[in-house]
Every structure is written in structure tokens, then in C-alpha cells.
BALUM-262597 format. One record per atom (N, C-alpha, C, O): residue in one letter; x, y, z. Coordinates in steps of 0.2 Angstrom, whole numbers, plus 5000, padded with zeros to 4 digits. Layout:
N
AXYZ
...
This chain:
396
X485454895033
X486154875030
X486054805027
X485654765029
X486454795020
X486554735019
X486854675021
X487454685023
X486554625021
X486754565025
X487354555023
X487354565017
X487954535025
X488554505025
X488554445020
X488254395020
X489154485015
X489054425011
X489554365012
X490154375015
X489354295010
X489654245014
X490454225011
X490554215005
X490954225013
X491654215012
X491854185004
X491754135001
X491954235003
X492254194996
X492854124995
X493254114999
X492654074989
X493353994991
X493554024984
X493354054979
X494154024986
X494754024982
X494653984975
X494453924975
X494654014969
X494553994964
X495253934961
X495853954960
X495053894961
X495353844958
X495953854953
X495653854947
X496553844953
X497153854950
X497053834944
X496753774943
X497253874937
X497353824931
X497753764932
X498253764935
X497353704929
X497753644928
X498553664923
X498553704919
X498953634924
X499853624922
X500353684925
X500853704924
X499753704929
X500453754933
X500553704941
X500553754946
X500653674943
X500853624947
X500353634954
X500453604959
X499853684952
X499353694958
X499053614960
X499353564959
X498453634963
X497953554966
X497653574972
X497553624974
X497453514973
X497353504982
X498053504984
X498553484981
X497853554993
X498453564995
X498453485001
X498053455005
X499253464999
X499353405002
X499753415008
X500053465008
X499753355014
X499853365019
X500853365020
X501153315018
X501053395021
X501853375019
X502253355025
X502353355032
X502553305019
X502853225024
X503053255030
X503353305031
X502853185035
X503453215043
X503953235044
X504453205043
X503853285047
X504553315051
X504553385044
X504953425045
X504453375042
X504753425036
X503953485034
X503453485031
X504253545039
X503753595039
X503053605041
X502653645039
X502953525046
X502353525050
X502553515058
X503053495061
X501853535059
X502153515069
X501653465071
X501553455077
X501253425067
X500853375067
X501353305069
X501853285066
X501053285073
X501653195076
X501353145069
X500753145067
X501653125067
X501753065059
X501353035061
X501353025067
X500753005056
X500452945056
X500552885060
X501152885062
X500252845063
X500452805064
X500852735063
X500552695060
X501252715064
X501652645058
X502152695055
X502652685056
X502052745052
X502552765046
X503352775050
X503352795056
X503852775047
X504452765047
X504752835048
X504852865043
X505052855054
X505352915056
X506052925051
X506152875048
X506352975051
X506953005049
X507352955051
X507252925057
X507752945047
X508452885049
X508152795050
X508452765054
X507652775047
X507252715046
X507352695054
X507652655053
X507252705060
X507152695067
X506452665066
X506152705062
X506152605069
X505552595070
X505352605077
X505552555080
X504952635081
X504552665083
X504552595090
X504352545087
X504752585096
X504552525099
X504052545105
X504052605108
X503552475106
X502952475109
X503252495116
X503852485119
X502652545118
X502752545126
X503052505129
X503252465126
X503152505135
X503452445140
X503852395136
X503952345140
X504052395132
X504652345128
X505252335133
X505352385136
X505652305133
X506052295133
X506552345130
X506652355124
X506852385138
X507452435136
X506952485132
X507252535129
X506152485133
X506052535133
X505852605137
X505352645136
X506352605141
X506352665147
X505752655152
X505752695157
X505352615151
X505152595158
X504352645159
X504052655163
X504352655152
X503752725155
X502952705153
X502852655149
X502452735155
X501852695156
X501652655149
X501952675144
X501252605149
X501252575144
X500652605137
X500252635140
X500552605132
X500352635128
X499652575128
X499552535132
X499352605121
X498652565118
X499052505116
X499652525114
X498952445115
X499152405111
X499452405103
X499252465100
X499652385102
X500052405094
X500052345088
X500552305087
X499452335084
X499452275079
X500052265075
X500352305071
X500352205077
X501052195074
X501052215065
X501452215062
X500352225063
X500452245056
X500652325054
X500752345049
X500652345060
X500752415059
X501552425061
X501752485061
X501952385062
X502652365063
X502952355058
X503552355057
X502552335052
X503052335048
X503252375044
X502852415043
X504152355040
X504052415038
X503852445030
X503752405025
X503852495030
X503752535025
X504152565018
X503952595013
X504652535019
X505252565014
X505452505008
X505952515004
X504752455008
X505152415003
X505652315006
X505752265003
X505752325013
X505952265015
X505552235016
X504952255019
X505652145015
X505452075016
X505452055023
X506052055023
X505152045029
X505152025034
X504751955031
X504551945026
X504851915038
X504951835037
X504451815044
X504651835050
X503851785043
X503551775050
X503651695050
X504151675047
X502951655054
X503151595054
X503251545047
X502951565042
X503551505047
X503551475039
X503551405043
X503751385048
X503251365037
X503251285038
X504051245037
X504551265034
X503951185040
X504851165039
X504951155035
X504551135030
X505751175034
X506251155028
X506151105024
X506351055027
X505851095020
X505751035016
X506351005014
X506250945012
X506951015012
X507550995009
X507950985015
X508350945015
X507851025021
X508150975029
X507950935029
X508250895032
X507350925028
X507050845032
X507050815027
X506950755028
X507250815019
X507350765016
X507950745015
X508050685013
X508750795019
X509050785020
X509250735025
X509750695024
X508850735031
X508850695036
X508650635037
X508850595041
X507950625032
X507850565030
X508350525027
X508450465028
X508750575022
X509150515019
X509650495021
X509850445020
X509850535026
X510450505031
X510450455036
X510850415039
X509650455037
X509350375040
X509150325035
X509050265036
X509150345029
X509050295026
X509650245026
X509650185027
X510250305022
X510850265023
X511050225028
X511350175027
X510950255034
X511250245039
X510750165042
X510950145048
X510150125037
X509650105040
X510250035034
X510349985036
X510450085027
X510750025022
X511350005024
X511649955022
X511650065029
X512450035031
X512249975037
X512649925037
X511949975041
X511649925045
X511549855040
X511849805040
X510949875037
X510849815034
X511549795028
X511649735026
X511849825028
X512549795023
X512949755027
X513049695025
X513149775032
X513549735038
X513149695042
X513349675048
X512549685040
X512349625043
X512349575039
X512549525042
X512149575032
X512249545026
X512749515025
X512649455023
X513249535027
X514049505027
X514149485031
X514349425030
X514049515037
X514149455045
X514049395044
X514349345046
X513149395039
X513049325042
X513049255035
X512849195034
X513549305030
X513749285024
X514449245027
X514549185026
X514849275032
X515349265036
X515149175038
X515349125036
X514649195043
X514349145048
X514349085045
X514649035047
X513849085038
X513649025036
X514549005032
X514648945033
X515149045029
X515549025026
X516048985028
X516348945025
X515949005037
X516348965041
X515848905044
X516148855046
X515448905044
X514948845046
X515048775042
X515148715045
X515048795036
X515048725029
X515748695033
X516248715035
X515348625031
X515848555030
X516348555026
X516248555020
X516848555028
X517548535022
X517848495021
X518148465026
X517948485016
X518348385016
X519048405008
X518948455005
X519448365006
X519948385002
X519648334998
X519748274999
X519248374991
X518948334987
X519348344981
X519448294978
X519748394980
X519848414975
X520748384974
X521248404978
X520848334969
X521648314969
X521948394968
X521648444966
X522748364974
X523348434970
X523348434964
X523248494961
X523448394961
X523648414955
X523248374950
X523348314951
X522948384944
X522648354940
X522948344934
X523448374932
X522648314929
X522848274924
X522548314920
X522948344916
X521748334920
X521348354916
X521248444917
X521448474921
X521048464911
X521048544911
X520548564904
X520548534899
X520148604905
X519548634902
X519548714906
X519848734911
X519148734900
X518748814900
X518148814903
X517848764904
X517948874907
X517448894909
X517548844917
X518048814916
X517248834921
X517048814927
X516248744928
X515748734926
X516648714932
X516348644930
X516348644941
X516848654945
X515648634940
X515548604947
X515348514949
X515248474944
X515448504953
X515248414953
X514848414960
X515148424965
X513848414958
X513548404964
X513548324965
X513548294959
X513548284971
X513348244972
X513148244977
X513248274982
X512348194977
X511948164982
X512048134987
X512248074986
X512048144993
X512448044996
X511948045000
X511648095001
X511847975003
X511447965007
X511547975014
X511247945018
X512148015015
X512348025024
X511648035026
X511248045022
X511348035034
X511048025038
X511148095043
X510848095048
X511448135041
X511948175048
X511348215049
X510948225044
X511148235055
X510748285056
X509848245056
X509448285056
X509848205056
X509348135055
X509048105061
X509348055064
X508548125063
X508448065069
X508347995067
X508247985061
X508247955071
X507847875071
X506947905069
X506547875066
X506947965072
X506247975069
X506247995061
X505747975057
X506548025060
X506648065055
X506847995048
X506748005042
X507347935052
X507547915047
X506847845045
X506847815040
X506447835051
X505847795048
X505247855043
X504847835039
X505347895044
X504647925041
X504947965035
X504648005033
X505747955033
X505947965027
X505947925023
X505847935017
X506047875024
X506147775024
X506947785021
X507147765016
X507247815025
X508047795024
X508247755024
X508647725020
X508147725029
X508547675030
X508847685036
X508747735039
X509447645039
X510047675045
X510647625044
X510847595049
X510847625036
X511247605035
X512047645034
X512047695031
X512447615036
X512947665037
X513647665031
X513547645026
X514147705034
X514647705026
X514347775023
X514047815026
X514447765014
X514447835012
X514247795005
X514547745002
X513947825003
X513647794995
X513247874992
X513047914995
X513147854985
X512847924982
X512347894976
X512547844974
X511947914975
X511447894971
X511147954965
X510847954960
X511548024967
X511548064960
X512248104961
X512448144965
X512448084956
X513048114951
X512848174948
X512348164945
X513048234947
X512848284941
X513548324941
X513948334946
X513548334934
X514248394931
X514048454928
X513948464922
X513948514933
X513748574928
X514448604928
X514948614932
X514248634920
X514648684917
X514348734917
X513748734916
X514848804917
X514548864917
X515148884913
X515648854913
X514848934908
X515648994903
X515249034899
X514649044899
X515649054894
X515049084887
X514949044884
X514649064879
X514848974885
X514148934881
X513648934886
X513248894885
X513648944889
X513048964895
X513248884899
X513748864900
X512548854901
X512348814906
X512448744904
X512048744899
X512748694904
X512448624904
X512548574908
X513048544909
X511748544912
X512048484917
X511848424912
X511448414907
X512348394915
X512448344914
X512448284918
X512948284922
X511848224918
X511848174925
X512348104923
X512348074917
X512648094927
X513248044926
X512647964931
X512747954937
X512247924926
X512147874932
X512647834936
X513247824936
X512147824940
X512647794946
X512947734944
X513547724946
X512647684939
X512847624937
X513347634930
X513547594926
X513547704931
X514047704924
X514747664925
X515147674930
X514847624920
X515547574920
X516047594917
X516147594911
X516547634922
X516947684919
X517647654923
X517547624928
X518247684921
X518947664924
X519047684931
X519047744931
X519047664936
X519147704944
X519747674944
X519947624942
X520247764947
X521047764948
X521047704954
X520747714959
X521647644952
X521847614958
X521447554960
X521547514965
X520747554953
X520247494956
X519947464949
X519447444948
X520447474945
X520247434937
X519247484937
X519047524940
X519147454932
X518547484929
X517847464936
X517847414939
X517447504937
X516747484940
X516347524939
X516447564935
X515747524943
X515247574943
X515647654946
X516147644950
X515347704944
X515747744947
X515447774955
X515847804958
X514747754956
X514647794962
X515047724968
X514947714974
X515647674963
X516047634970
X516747674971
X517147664975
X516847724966
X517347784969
X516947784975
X516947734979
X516547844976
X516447854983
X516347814986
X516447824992
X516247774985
X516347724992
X516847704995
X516947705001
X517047684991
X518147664991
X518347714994
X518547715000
X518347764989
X518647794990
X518547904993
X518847954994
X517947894993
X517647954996
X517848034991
X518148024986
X517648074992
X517548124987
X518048134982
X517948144976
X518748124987
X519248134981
X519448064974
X519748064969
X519248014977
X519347974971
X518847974967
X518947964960
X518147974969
X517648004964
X517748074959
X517548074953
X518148124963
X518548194958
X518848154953
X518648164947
X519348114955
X519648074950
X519548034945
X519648034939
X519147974947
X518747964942
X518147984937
X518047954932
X517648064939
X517448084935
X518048144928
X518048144922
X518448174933
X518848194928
X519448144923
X519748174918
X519548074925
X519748044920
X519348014914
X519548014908
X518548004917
X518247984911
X517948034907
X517948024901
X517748094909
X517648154906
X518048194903
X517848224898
X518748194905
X518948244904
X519248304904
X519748334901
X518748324909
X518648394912
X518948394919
X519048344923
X518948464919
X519548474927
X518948474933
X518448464929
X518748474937
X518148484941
X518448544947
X518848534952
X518048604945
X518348644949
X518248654956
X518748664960
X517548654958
X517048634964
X516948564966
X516948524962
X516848564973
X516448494974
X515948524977
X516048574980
X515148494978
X514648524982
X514248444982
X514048414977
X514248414990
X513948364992
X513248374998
X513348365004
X512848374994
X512048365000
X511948325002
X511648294997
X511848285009
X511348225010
X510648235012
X510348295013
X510448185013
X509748175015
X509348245018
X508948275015
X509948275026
X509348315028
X509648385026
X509148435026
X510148405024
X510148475019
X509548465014
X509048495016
X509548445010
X508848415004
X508348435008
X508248495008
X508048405011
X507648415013
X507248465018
X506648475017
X507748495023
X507848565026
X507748635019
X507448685020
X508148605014
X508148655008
X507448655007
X507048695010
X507148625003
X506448605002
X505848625008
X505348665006
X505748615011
X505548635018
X505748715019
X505448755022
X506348725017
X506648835019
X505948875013
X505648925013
X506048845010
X505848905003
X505348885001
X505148894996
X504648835009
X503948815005
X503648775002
X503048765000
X504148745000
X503748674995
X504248694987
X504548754985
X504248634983
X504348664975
X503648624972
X503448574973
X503548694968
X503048654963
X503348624956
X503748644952
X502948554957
X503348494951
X502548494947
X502048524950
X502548464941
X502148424937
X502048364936
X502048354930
X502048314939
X502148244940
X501748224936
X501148224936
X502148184930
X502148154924
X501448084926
X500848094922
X501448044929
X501347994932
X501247994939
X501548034942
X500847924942
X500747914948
X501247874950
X501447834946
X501647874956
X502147824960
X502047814965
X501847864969
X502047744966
X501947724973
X502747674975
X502947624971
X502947694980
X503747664981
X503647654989
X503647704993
X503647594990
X503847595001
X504547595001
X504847595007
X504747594996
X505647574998
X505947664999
X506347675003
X505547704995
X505747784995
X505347804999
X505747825003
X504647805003
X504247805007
X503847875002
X503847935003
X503747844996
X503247884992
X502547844988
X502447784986
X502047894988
X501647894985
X501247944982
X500647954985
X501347964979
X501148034973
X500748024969
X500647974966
X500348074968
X499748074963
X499948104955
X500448144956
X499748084949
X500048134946
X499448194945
X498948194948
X500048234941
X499448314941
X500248354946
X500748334949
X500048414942
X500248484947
X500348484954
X499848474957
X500748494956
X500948504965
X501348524969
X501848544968
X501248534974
X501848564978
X502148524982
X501948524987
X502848484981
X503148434986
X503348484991
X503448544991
X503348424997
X503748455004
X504348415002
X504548394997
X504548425010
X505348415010
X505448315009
X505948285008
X504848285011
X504948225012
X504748205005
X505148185000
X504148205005
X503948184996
X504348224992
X504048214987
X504848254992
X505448274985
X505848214987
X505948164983
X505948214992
X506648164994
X506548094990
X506848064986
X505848064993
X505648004990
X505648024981
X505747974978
X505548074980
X505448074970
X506248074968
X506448044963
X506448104972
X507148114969
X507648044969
X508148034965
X507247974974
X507747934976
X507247874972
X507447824969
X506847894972
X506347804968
X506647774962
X507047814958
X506447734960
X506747714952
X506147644951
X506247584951
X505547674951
X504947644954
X504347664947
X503747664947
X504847674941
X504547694935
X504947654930
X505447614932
X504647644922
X504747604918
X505747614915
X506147564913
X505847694916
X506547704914
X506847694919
X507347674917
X506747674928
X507147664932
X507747714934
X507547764938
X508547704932
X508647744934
X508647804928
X508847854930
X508547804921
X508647854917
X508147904919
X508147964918
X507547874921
X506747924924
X507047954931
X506747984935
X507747924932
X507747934941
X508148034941
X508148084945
X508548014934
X509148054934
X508848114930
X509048174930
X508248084927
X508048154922
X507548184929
X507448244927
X507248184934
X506848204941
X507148214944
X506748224949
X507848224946
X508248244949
X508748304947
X509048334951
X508748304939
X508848384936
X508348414937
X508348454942
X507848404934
X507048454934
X506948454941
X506748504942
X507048424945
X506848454955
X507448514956
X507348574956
X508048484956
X508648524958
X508548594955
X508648644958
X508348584948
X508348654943
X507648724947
X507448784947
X507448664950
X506648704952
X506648724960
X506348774962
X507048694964
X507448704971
X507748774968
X507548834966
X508248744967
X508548824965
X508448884961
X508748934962
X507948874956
X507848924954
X507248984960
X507249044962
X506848934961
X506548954970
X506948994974
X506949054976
X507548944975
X507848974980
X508349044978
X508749074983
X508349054973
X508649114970
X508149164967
X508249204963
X507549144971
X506949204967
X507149274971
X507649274975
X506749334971
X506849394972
X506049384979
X506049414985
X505849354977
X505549334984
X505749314991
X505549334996
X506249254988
X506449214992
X506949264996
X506949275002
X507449284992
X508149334993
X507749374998
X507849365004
X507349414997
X507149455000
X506749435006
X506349475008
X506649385008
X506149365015
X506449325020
X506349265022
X506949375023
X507249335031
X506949265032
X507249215033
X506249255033
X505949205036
X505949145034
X505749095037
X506249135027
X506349095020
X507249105022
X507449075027
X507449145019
X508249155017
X508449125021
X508849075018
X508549135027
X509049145035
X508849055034
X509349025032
X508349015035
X508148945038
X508448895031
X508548835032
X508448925023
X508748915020
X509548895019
X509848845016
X509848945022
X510548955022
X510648925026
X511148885025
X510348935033
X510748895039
X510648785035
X511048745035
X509948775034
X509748705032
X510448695027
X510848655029
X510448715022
X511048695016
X511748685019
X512048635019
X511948735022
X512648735026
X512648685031
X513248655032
X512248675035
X512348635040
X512548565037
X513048545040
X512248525034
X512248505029
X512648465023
X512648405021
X512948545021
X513248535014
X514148525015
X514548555019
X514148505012
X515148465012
X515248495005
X514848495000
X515948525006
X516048565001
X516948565000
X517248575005
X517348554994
X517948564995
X518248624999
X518048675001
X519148595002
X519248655008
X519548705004
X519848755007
X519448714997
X519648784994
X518948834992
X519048884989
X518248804994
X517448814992
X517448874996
X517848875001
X516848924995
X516648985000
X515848994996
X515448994991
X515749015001
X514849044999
X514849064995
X514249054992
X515249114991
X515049124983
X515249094980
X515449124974
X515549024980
X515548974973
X514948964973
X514548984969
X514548914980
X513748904981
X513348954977
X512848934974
X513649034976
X513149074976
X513149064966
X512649074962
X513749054965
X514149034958
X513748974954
X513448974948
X513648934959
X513348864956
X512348874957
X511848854954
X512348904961
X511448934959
X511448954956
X511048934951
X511949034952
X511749044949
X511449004942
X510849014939
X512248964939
X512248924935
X511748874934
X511648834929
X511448874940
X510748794939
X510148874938
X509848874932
X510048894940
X509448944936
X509448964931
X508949004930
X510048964925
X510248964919
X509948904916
X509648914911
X510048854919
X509748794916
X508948794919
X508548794914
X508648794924
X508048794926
X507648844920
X507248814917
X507848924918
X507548944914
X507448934907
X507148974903
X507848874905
X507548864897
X508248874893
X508348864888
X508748904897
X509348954892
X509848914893
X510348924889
X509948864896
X510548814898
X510248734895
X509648724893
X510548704894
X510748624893
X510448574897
X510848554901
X509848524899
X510048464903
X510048414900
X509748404895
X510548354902
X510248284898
X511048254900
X511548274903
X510848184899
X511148134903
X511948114897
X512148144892
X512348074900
X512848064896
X512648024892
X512147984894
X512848014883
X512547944882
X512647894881
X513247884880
X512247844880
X512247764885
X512547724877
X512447734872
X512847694878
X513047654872
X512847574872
X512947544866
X512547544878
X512347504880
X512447474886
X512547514890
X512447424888
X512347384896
X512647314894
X512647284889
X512747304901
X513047214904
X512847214911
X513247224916
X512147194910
X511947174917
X511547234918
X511147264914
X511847254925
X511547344928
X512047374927
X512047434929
X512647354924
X513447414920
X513047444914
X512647414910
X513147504915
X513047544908
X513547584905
X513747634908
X513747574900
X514647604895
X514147634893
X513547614891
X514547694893
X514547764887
X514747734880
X515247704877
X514047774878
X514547784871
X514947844869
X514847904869
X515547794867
X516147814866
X516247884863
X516547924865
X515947884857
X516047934851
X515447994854
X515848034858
X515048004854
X514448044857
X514748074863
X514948134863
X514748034869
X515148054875
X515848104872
X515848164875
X516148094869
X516848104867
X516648194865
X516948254866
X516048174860
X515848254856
X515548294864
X515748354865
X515248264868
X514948314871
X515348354876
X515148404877
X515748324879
X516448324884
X517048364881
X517348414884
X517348344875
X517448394869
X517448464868
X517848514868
X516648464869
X516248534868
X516248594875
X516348654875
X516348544880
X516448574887
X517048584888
X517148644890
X517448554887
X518148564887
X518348634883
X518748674886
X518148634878
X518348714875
X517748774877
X517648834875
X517448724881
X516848804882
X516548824875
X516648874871
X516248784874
X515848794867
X515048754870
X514848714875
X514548774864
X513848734865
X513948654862
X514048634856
X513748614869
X513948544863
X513548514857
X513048534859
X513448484852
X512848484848
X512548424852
X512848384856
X511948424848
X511248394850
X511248314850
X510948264854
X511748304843
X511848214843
X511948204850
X511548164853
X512448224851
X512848224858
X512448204865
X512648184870
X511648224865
X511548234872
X511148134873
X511048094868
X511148124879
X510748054878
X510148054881
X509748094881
X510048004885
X510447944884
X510447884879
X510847834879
């Protein structure tokens, strides 16, 4: 018999009549085969692992790769993710704030602290004679002692002489003509209310801050809005707060009555060697060289003491603030931001953008020096209306 022949395979369907390979048809629908593993039963239910939780308790299965859990239909599942970045920058910023409202109201507290600290004294007459534009302060130097030991007043060479005297006079103006100081010497022979004509720093003496108000705004003109009076250890404490100022010293001086001795050349005064530069008159101008080193220091003091440096460094600022205020005598309608008023105003001048120069001299009789008349008249004129005064004008 002949061998069996071997099974015939079904001949392969024309292509475009929908024939092929036969395909396994999807679960549940006309097989009795259990679904793939992972795939997604009828009504999108996913499948939970043996022993789960509320899963009826019955033996536990093979382990199950949480990747085969997900699902299949097209949704975004979310596993671990790194932090919020826009929480935590939100977070940050509400400590930051919260780091700026602290330092706000400590700012002010101790803006407070120093405002009720200052010395006040009633420099300013009720009512005045004289009236000008823009704002005019009246610094004066004196030689109080307050805050001064016996040690402090031999190695200053002060002296410990008592009473009240001043040895710098200055009038800045501030407005829209910008800056100008002006140094009034001590030895000007000008009208004092109630004392016929004398030097003017013998108001203060007589008569103390407020007759000195009055005699600067009779012979000038000007109304004087501020009074701001430093002695010896404010000066000096200041100078000492803020590190030294660097000066250029023209010349060498040697003075034992100021307890100085300086080199010339570039340098950094401390608080004791400014004090002596500031007070010497141990140079050929005397006191016109006294009055012109005593703008150029002051302008250099304060423009330091209003650096972005300084401002920003507690350890400077705070010993600054406290040395000036303790200090500083100030009329009783004065507050910490006039002081902050009159820096700024001297650092307009320290920069080059402002005015300094002395009132001008017309001549002398003796150690009296009278202004001149007409020059004076122009310069004080110019401040009075808040305008730039001209150049004729400045002296001495």
C-alpha cells in the first residue's frame, strides 16, 4: 500500500479579501483563555494583587511588577516626583519678607532710640526777622568737654576750661541751587542783638545758641532753620565710628596747644589727630587755613559717614549714631531726619556738586575782621532767593 500522504496546509487566502494570520480574539469575547497578564478586564477594573488589602484574604499569589499595573487605556499615573519648586520659592519668599519686616522695625526702633537720646536746647527764636528759600542749617563747633575724661582731656590737649565757646561757625544751604557752605570766622565783627557790635562767636558766649541764631540771621539775612552743635567728644567718637577719614595734608604741622603733629602726604586721621587739625591755626592763614580744614574734614566725615558701606555695616553705623547723638545738641523742634537732611546736604558739597568758601573779608582792626559789604550782600542775596551765588562773591 501506498504511504500516507502527509496533511495538507491550507492554502493561503487572496490578499484584499480581509483573510491573514488568524488573530487571537480580544478577552472575554469568544475565547475561554484567562487575558494576558497586566491587560485591562471589561469595565476598566484593574486586577489587585493577592493578599492586598480587602482582598478576601485568599493565598497569596507570585509577586506582581508594579509595571504591569499600569494602566493600559491611555491614562497618566504620577509616581515619585522631586519638590515643588514654586512651593519652596514661595516659601522662601515669605522668610525673606518676613526676615525684611523684622529688619524694618528694628530700623525704626532704633531711629526712635537715637531721636529721643539728642540733646535739646531752644536755639531757634519764636519769631524772626529774617526769611529765605530753601533750608539753611547752622553747624557749630564748641568746645564742651561733656563726655570727656581728665584723661581724655590731657591727651586731646583740650584743655578743662569751663563756660561754652565755639571755634567753627558754618551756614549750609540746601534748595534747587544745590549745596553751599559757608564758614562764618570766629573773629567776624558783626552786630550782636543787646551787645552793640563784637566778634560773633561772643554771642555764644553771652548768650548761648539762641543769641548766636540771632546774630547770624541779622548779619546774613537768612532765616536759620536747624541748629546742629558738636563738641569735642561727638567729633571725635564720629571719627573713630566710621575708621578714620582719609585727608591729604597740604603741609606738615606741629601745634602742642592742639596736641598735633602731622606729616604731610595722604592719610588717615583718627578721632584725636582730626580734632587737633580741625582746631590748630598753626599755619600761615591761621584762622582762614583753619576754616578752609574744617569744611574739607567735615565734607569728608560725612560723606564716609553716608557711604553705602558704612550704612550697611551695624558695626560702624550703630557706634556712629550712638557717638553723634550722645553728643550732639540740636534745637527742640530738630529729629533725626533733619541730621539725616543736613548729611545729606554736606555730601552734595563733599562731591564736587555744591559750593564751599568762606564769607568775604573786607578787611581787619586788630584780630576783628568786617566783611565786605557789597560781596557779602551778593552772596547772602543769592541764598536768600535760592539761586547759585556768583563766583565774585565767594572769599575770603
Amino acid at each position: 500500500m501506498p504511504p500516507p500522504s502527509p496533511p495538507q496546509r491550507p492554502a493561503d487566502p487572496p490578499p484584499g479579501r480581509g483573510g491573514g494570520p488568524l488573530r487571537r480574539p480580544p478577552p472575554g469575547r469568544g475565547s475561554g483563555n484567562p487575558p494576558p497578564r497586566g491587560a485591562v478586564p471589561p469595565g476598566g477594573a484593574m486586577p489587585r494583587p493577592a493578599g492586598a488589602a480587602g482582598g478576601g484574604g485568599g493565598p497569596a499569589g507570585p509577586p506582581v511588577h508594579p509595571a504591569s499595573q499600569a494602566p493600559r487605556d491611555g491614562r497618566v499615573t504620577k509616581g515619585p516626583t522631586l519638590p515643588d519648586w514654586r512651593r519652596v520659592r514661595g516659601s522662601m519668599r515669605g522668610r525673606w519678607k518676613a526676615v525684611l519686616v523684622v529688619l524694618l522695625v528694628a530700623f525704626v526702633g532704633f531711629g526712635v532710640y537715637l531721636d529721643q537720646n539728642m540733646t535739646r536746647v531752644e536755639a531757634l527764636p519764636s519769631e524772626s526777622e529774617a526769611s529765605s528759600s530753601g533750608t539753611n542749617y547752622l553747624i557749630v563747633g564748641s568746645d564742651s568737654r561733656d563726655g570727656l575724661s581728665a584723661e581724655d582731656e590731657e591727651r586731646l590737649a583740650t584743655g578743662d576750661a569751663a563756660g561754652q565757646r565755639t571755634d567753627t561757625i558754618m551756614l549750609l544751604h540746601t534748595g534747587s541751587s544745590g549745596s553751599v557752605l559757608v564758614s562764618l570766622p570766629r573773629d567776624s565783627y558783626v552786630p550782636v542783638p543787646g551787645q552793640g557790635r563784637n566778634k560773633i562767636n561772643a554771642a555764644f558766649a553771652i548768650g548761648g545758641p539762641q543769641l548766636l541764631v540771632q546774630t547770624v540771621e541779622g548779619a546774613t539775612g537768612l532765616q536759620v532753620d536747624h541748629y546742629v552743635e558738636v563738641g569735642f567728644g561727638g567729633f571725635v567718637g564720629a571719627v573713630d565710628a566710621v575708621g578714620g577719614v582719609d585727608m591729604c595734608i597740604p603741609q606738615s604741622i606741629e601745634d602742642p596747644k592742639a596736641g598735633l603733629d602731622i606729616q604731610e602726604g595722604c592719610q588717615e586721621l583718627d578721632g584725636g589727630t582730626a580734632l587737633g587739625y580741625v582746631r590748630t591755626r598753626a599755619t600761615a592763614g591761621s584762622d582762614f587755613d583753619r576754616v578752609q580744614r574744617q569744611r574739607e574734614f567735615l565734607s569728608a566725615l560725612l560723606s564716609k559717614a553716608t557711604s553705602p558701606l558704612t550704612l550697611i555695616n551695624p558695626f560702624r553705623m550703630v557706634p556712629l549714631a550712638s557717638a553723634v547723638t550722645d553728643t550732639i545738641t540740636v534745637d527742640d523742634t530738630d529729629h533725626i531726619w533733619h541730621l539725616a537732611g543736613l548729611a545729606w546736604g554736606m555730601r552734595g558739597v563733599s562731591t564736587g556738586d555744591g559750593v564751599q568758601t568762606t564769607v568775604p573779608i573786607g578787611g581787619s582792626s586788630g584780630s576783628n575782621l568786617r566783611w565786605d559789604q557789597e560781596r557779602s550782600a551778593a552772596l547772602f542775596g543769592a541764598l536768600q532767593q535760592d539761586q547759585a551765588p556768583p563766583e565774585s562773591s565767594f572769599g575770603p
